[in-house]
N, C-alpha and C positions, 0 to 999 in steps of 0.2 A: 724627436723634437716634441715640448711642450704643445700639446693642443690649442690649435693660434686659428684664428682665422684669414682668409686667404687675402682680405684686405690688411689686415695687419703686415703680411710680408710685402707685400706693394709696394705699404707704407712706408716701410723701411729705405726705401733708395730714393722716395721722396722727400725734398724740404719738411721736415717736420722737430717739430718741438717734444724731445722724451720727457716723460712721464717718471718720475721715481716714489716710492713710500717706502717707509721704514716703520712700522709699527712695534712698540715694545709691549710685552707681554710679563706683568711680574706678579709674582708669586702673593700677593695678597688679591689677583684677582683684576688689577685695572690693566687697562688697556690704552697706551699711551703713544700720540702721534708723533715720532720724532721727528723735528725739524731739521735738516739736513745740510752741511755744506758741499759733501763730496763725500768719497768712500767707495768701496768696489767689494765683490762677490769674485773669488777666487774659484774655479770648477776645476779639478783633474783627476782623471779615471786611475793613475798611478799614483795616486794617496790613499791611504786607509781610510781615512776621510776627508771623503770626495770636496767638499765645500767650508771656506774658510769666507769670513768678511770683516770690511771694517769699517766702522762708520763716523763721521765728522761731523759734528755738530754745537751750534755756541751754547748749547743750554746748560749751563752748571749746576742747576738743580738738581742733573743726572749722577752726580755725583756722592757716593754715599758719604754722611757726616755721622750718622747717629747708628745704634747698634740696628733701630728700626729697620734702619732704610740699606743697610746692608741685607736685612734679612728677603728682603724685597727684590734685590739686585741676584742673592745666590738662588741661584737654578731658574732666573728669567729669561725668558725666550724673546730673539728677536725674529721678525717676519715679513721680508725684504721680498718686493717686485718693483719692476722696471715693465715700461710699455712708452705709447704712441699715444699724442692728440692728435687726433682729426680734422682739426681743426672749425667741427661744428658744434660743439659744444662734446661730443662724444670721445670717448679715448675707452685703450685696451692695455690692462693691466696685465703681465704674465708673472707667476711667482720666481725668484729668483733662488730662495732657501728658506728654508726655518732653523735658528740658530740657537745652541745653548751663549747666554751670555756669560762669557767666561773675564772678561777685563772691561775696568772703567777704570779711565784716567785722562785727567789735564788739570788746568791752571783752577783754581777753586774761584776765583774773582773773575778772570778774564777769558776765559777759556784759550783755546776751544779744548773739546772732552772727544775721546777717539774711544770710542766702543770696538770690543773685538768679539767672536763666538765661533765657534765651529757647528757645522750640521752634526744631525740626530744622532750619527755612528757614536760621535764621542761618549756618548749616555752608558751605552752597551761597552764598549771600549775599556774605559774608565772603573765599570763594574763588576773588577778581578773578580776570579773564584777565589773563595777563601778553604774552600774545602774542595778533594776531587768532584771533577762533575762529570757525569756518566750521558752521554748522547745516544738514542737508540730511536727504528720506527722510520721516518720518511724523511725527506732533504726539507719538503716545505714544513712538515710538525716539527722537526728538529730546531732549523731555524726560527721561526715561529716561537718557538718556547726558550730559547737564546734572546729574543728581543723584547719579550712581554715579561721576561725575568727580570727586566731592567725599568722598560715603560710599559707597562700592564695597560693603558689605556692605545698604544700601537698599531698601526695598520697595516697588513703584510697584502702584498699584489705579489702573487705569483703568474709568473707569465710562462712557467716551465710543466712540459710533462715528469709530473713528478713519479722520482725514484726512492725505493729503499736505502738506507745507509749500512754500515754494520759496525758495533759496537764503538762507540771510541770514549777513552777515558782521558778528562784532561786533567792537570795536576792544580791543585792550587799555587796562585799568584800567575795562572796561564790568563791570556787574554782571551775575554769573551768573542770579543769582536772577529779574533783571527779564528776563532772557531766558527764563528758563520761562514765565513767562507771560504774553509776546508772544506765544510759539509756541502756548499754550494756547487764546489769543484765537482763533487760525486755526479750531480745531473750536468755538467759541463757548460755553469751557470758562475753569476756574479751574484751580489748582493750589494744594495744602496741605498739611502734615501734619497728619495724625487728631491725635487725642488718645493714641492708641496707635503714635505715632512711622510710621507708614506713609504713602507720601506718594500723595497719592490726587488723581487728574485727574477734573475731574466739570461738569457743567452748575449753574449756580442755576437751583434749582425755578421755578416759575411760581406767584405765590400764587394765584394762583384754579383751575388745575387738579391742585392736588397736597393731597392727604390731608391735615389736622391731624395732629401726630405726638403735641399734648398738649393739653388743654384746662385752664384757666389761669380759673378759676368764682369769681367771690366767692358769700358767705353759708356756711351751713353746709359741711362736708365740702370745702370749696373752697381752691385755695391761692392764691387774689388776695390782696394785699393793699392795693396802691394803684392809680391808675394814670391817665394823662392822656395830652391830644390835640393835634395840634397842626401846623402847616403853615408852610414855610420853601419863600422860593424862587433861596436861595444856590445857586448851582451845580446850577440843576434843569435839565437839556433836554427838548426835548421832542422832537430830531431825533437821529441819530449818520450822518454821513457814513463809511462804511469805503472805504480808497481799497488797491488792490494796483499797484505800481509795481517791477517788480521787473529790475532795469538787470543784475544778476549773470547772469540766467538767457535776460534781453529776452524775456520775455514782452507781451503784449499789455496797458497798464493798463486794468482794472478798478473797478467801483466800488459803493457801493449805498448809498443812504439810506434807513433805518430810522427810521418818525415814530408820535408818539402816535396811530394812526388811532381809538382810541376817542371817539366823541362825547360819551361824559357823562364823561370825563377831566378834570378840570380843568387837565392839560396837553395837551388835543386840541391837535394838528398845527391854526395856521387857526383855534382858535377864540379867547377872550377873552385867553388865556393869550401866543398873537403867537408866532413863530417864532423856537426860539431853539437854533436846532441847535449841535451840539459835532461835533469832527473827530478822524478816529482812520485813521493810515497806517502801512505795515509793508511789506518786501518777503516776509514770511514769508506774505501772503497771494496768489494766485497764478489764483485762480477769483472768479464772478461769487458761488457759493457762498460760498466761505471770508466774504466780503465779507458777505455776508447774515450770516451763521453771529456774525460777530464785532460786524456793528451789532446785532444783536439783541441781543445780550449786553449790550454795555454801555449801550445804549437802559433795558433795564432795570432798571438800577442807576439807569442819570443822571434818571430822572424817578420814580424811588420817594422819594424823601424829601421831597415835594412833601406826602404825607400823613403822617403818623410819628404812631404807639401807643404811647409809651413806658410799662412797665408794671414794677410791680417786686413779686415771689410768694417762694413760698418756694424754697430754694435748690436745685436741678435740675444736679448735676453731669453727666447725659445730655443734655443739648441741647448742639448744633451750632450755628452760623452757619447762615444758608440756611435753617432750619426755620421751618415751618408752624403757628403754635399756634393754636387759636380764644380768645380772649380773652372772657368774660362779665363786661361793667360791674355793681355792683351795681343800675341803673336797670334790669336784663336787655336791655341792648344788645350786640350780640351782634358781632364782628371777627375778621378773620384779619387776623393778624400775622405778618410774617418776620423773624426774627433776625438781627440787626448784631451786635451787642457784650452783653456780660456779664460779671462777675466774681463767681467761686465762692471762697466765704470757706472758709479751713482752721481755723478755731475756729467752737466749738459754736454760735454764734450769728448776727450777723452776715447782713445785707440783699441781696437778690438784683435787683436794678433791670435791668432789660434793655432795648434800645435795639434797636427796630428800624427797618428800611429799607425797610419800607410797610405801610401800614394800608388793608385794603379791609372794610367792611359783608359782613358774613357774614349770608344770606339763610338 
C-alpha cells in the first residue's frame, strides 16, 4: 500500500468529502489544472500495463485545433491523486498514476472532452527494437538500461536481491517492455510503475506470511460493503517447470519444477486436483537458482485463482496490486485477500469492487 497515514485510513470509513486532482503536464513545459467531472484510474497486476485512466471534463480549450497545440498534447503526461478532507481545513492527497496522454476527444463547442493515457510501461512498450538487442550483467542493470533506453530521465526502486542474467538476444520489432520482465522473472521478481511514475522491481508477497496492510470489516465503523466467493479452474496449475537453456553463452541447461506441495490445497501436486503443470523457458536464466527463483514466481500466480474473494468497500486510492487485506464477512468469517485489479472513481461517488488473486481463511 501507498504510504498513507494512519489517519487517513480512519478516515476512510468516516463521513467525509474525497478529494481528486488531475494535473496536466505538456510538453512546452506548463502545468495545467484540470477541472474535472468524473473519470477513473483502472489498476490490474494482469496487464502489461498496470494502469489505464480517463478523465471528464467541460474544458474544450483541451482540445487540439492548431498544429501547435497538438504538438503540446503528443507525449503530455497526465498526474492524477485522489485523497480525504478532514474536515479542518487539512486533507491527504495520495498519487493515483502518472499517465502518457494518449487521446483527446469531444464536442469542440459543448463538450464534454474525455482524456485517456496509459501509465509509464507504455513508453518502454511502445519503443520496439528496431535492431537486435543484446541483454547481459544483473537483473536490476539489465532492466535499468531497458527503461532509461526509452526515458533516460527514469527512476528504478529495486526491492530485490539482485541476481545475474545470462546472455539473451531479442530480435528486432520484439517488445521492450516484455523484455523487462523476462529478465525480472530470473530473480523471481515483477516489474512496474508505482503510482508515483517510479519503476520499481519487486517480489509478490506471499499471502499467508506478509502483514495485512488494510482491514476491509463489515457492520459498524467498517468499510465492507459487499462481497463474494468463489472458485475457477481456467488456467490454474498446480506445477511450473523453469527450464535455462542458454546456446549464447553454452552454459549447462538447467531446470526446476515448482508444485503445490501443500496437502489441504485444493491444487495439491498428486492429490484430487491431478497434475496439471504449465512451462516457462528463457536463456536469461543461467542457474539451478534463477530456475527455482522464477517457478516460484509464477507457480504462485498460476494456482491462486483456484480460490478468488472478490470484495467491493469503500474507495482506497492507497492500495497496490500485490496487497494483503484481511477481509471480515458480515457472518464474522474472517480472509486474507491479495489484490489483482481495481478501479478508483474520480467523482464523489462511485463503487470500489476489487478482484483478487487468492483468498486464504485468515485463522
Amino acid at each position: 500500500m501507498y504510504d498513507v497515514s494512519g489517519r487517513f485510513l480512519a478516515r476512510l470509513a468516516e463521513s467525509h468529502t474525497p478529494v481528486t486532482e488531475v494535473k496536466l503536464f505538456t510538453t512546452d513545459g506548463r502545468v495545467l489544472d484540470i477541472e474535472h467531472t468524473g473519470g477513473s484510474v483502472s489498476v490490474d497486476r494482469g496487464q502489461a500495463i498496470r494502469r489505464t485512466c480517463t478523465v471528464t471534463t467541460g474544458d474544450t480549450s483541451l482540445i487540439p485545433r492548431t498544429a501547435a497545440d497538438e504538438l503540446a498534447v503528443y507525449g503530455a503526461r497526465l498526474r492524477i491523486s485522489r485523497g480525504v478532507s478532514y474536515g479542518d481545513g487539512d486533507q491527504e492527497l495520495v498519487p493515483c498514476g502518472v499517465f502518457r496522454l494518449d487521446d483527446v476527444d469531444g464536442d469542440l463547442t459543448q463538450g464534454p472532452v474525455t482524456l485517456q493515457g496509459k501509465s509509464l510501461e507504455v513508453i518502454v512498450q511502445d519503443d520496439r527494437f528496431t535492431a537486435p538487442y543484446r541483454a547481459t550483467g544483473t537483473v536490476v542493470s539489465a532492466i535499468t538500461a531497458l527503461v532509461t533506453r526509452s526515458l533516460p530521465d527514469a527512476q528504478i526502486d529495486s526491492r530485490i536481491t539482485d541476481v545475474p542474467i545470462g546472455a539473451r538476444t531479442w530480435d528486432a520489432d520484439s517488445d521492450p517492455w516484455a523484455a523487462v520482465q523476462e529478465i525480472a522473472a530470473v530473480a523471481g521478481a515483477e516489474c512496474y510503475a508505482s503510482p508515483d511514475g517510479v519503476f520499481v522491481i519487486a517480489v509478490l508477497p506471499d499471502v499467508l506470511s506478509t502483514d495485512p496492510v488494510w482491514e476491509v470489516a463489515a457492520g459498524e465503523g467498517g468499510v465492507y460493503v459487499t462481497g463474494s466467493r468463489g472458485m475457477s479452474s481456467a488456467g490454474v496449475y498446480n506445477g511450473v517447470l523453469a527450464r535455462a537453456d542458454n546456446t549464447e553463452t553454452g552454459t549447462a541447461p538447467q531446470q526446476y519444477l515448482a508444485v503445490d506441495s501443500d496437502p489441504g490445497s485444493p491444487t495439491y501436486w498428486g492429490g484430487p486436483y491431478g497434475r496439471r503443470p504449465d512451462f516457462y523457458a528463457s536463456s536469461t536464466l543461467t542457474t539451478q537458482a534463477s530456475c527455482i527463483a522464477a517457478a516460484t514466481l509464477r507457480l504462485r500466480a498460476a494456482k491462486a485463482p483456484n480460490a478468488k474473494g472478490d470484495f467491493s468497500t469503500l474507495p482506497n486510492p492507497a492500495l497496490e496490486p500485490g496487497d494483503v487485506v484481511r477481509v471480515i464477512h458480515p457472518d464474522d468469517i474472517k480472509e486474507l485477500h491479495q489484490v489483482q485489479s481495481f478501479t478508483i472513481p474520480l467523482d464523489l461517488g462511485g463503487a470500489f469492487p476489487v478482484s483478487t488473486i487468492s483468498a486464504k481463511e485468515d485463522g
